[in-house]
N, C-alpha and C positions, 0 to 999 in steps of 0.2 A: 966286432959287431956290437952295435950300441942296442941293450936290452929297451924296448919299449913296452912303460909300465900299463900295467893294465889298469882300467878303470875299473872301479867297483859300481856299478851303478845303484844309485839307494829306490825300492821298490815305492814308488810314487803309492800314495795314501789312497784307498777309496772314497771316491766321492761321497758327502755326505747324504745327497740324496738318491743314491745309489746300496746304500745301507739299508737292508732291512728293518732296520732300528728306528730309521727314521719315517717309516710306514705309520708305524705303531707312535709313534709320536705327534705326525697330523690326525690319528684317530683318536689322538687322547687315552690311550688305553690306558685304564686304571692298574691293567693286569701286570704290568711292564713297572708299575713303581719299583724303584725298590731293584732293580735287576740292572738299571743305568740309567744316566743322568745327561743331559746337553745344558750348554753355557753358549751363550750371543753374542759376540763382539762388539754388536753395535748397544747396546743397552748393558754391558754390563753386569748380566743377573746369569745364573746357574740356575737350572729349572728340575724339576719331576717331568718323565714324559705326558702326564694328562695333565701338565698346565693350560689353566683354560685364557692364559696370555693370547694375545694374535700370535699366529703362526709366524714364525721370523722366515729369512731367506736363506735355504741352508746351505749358502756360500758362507754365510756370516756364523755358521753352528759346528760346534765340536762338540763330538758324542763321548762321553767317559764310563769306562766300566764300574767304576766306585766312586762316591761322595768325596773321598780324598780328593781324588784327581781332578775333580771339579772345583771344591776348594783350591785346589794348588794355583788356579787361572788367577786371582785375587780379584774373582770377583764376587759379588756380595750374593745373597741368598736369597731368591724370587720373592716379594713378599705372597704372592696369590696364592702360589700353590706348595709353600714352606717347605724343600725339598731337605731342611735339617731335620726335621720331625713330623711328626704325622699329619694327614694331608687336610686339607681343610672342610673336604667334603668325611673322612675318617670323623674326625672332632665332632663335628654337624648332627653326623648319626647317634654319635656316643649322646649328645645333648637331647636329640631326636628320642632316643629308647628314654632316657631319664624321663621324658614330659610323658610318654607311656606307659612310663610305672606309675607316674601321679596320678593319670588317667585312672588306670587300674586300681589303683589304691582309696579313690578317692568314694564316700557315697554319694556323692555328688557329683555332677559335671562340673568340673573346674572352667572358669572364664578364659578366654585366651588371653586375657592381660594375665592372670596370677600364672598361667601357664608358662608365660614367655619370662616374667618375672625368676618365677622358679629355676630357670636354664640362662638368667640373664642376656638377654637378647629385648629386643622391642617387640611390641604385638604383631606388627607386619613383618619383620625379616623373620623370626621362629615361625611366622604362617609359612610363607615361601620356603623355607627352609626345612620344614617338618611336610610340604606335599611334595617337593622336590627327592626327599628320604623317601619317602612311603607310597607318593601317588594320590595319597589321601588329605583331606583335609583336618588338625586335630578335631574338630566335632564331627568328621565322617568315625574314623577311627574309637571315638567316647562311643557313637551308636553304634557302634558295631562288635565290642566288648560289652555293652549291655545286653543288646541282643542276644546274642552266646550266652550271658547269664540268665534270661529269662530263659532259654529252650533249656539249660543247665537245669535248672530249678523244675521246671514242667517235668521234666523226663525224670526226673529223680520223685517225681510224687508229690513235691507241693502243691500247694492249691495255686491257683490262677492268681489269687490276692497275694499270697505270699511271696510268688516268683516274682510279679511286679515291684513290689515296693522291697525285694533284697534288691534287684537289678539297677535300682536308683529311683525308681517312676515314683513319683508325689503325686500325681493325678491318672485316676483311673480312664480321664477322659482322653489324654495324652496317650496312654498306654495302648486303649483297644481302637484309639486312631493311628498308631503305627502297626497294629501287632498283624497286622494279615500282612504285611510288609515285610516282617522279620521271619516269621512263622509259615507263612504261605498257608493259612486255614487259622482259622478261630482258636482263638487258647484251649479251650476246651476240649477241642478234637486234639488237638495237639496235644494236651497232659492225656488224652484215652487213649493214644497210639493211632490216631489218625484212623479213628472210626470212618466210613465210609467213604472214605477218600481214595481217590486211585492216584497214582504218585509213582510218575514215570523218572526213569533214572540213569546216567551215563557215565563208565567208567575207567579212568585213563591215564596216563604219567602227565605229567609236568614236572617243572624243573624242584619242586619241593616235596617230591615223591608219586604217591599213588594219590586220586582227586577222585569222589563221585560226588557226581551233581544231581539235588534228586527234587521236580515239579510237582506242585500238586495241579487243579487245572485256575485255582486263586493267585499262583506265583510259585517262587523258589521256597523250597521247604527245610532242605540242606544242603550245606558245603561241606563234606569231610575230605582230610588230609590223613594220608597215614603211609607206613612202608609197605603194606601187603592189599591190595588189590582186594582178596575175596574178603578180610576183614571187615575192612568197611563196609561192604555188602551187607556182613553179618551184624553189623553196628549199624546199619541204615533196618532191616529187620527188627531190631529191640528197640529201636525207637521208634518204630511206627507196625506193632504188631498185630493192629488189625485191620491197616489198610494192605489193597490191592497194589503189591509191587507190581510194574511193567518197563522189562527191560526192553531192548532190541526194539526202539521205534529210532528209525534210520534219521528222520528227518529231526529230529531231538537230538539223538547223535551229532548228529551234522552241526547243530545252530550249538550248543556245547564248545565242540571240536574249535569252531571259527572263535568263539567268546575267547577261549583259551588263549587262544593263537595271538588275540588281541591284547587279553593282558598280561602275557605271558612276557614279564621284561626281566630277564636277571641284573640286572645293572641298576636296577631299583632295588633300596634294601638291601643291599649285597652285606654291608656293615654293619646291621642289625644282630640283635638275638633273630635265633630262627621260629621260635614261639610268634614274635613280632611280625616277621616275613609273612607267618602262614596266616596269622589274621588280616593282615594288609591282603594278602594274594586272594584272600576269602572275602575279603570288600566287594575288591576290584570286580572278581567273578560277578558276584548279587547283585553288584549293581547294574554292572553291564546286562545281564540278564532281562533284569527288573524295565532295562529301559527300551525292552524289545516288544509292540504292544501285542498279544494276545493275538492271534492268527495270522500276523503279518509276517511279512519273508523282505529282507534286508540285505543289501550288497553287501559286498566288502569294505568298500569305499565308503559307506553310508554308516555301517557301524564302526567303523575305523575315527570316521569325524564323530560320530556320537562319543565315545569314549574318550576323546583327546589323545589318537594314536593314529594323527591319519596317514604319519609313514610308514605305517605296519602292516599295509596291504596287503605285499608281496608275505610278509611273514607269517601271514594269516594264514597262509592257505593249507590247508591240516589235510591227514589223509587218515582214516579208519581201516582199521586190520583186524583178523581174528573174527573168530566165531562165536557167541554170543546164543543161547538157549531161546529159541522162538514163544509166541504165545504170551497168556496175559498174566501167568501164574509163574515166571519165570526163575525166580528167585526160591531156592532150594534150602526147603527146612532144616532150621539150626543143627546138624547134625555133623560130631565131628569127623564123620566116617564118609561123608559126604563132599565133596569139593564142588568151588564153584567153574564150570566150565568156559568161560570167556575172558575175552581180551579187549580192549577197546585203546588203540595207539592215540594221544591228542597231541604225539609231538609234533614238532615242526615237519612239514611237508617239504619236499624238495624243490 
């Protein structure tokens, strides 16, 4: 009896687009660097998954677990998305914070030529390049570290003249032509603790911790960030200890909540210091606020296009939790034996 041998059959490869890998690969995921690699046949390049290349036909793609393996194909190294070393938008940022420390450093607004100089790039690709990192543009971002330094300055007790001309302002006329803008009320009230001012306020996560946001009825008066919720409370109190807080106005809540939703991008600045992130993410907040006019009521879709996020509709849509102390006195004396009662959710709604 003639043995007949058996086959071995070799288990046929999964399709490439059949790979979870390659999900995350038409999404560009940034998250995915770094964990594996695909290479094209027909072009000849080895990529990062968020290469922002045209998408290839993944009949034509092989997905590798390590840079080796990729290498080993003999083909050459994407040049877009450098998958030998760090990625080109990584690099971008790193350049991105350098022109923010200039910023910062400088008593002057630096020009956006000596800016781009400084990071060597051209005045127009560091523009695109630094609102593309941030969202912002580098003169939003210059006003918006001055600004910080003028309330910086008021709240610590300088005079109004002094906060101005540490902050950068060379003209008085410049300054109290922005300052109800940055301040939400008059310098003045603002260095007294927001004497008769009532200055309603809403408080909630995001992705860069705890957030309140707090009106006067001139504009936005503060952005804070911090990890504890009731803190900030008690930090929005010391800086404004003789106006009327008022928490728990629903419809404030709400127009908050939606801003949030809208610039709420983690894939912006992800690269960044986090110092960076939280004054970029305290822009974005003010301004979008700022550009909601005064007793109006606004879509989703309508502040979506106002802010340059008009595919953030759907992720706009926020949902408020938690209980929150009624009335116009709501905000509970500095007292550490005291907690504050409320909650206020601005994460993403379902």
């Amino acid at each position: 009896m003639t043995a007949v041998p058996q086959q071995i059959r070799k288990q046929m490869p999964r399709p490439v687009a059949d790979d979870p890998r390659w999900a995350r690969v038409l999404a560009r995921d940034k998250a995915a660097d770094g964990h594996f690699w695909y290479s094209v046949s027909t072009t000849g390049v080895y990529c990062r998954p968020s290469c922002p290349s045209r998408t290839a036909n993944p009949s034509n793609v092989q997905l590798h677990d390590s840079l080796a393996s990729a290498k080993a194909t003999g083909f050459r190294a994407c040049r877009r998305c450098n998958p030998d070393g760090p990625s080109v938008e990584a690099e971008n940022a790193t350049l991105v914070a350098k022109a923010c420390r200039i910023i910062e450093m400088s008593e002057e607004e630096p020009s956006l030529e000596d800016l781009a100089e400084a990071v060597g790039m051209s005045p127009g690709y560091f523009h695109r390049v630094f609102k593309a990192a941030t969202g912002l543009t580098p003169k939003s971002y210059a006003a918006a570290y001055r600004a910080n330094k003028v309330r910086e300055g008021l709240v610590s007790g300088n005079s109004v003249t002094d906060a101005m001309y540490d902050a950068g302002f060379n003209s008085s006329g410049r300054f109290y032509e922005k300052s109800t803008g940055m301040l939400g009320m008059a310098p003045s009230k603002y260095r007294a603790g927001g004497a008769n001012e009532e200055i309603r306020f809403a408080v909630g996560q995001s992705s860069l911790g705890a957030i309140l946001v707090a009106s006067s009825k001139k504009g936005v008066a503060a952005i804070l960030l911090g990890d504890d919720a009731e803190e900030l409370v008690h930090d929005l109190q010391d800086r404004f200890p003789k106006a009327s807080l008022i928490g728990a106005d629903k419809d404030y809540e709400a127009m908050v909540a939606r801003v949030i939703g809208f610039v709420e991008a983690p894939e912006i600045g992800l690269d960044l210091p986090l110092d960076i992130r939280g004054t970029v993410f305290q822009q974005r907040v003010w301004q979008a606020l700022q550009e909601i006019p005064v007793g109006a009521t606004v879509s989703y879709a309508e502040l979506a296009q106002r802010i340059g996020a008009a595919k953030a509709v759907r992720a706009s849509r926020q949902r408020l939790c938690g209980e929150q102390p009624r009335g116009r006195h709501s905000v509970p004396p500095r007292d550490p034996q005291r907690r504050v009662g409320f909650r206020i959710c601005l994460g993403r709604g379902a």
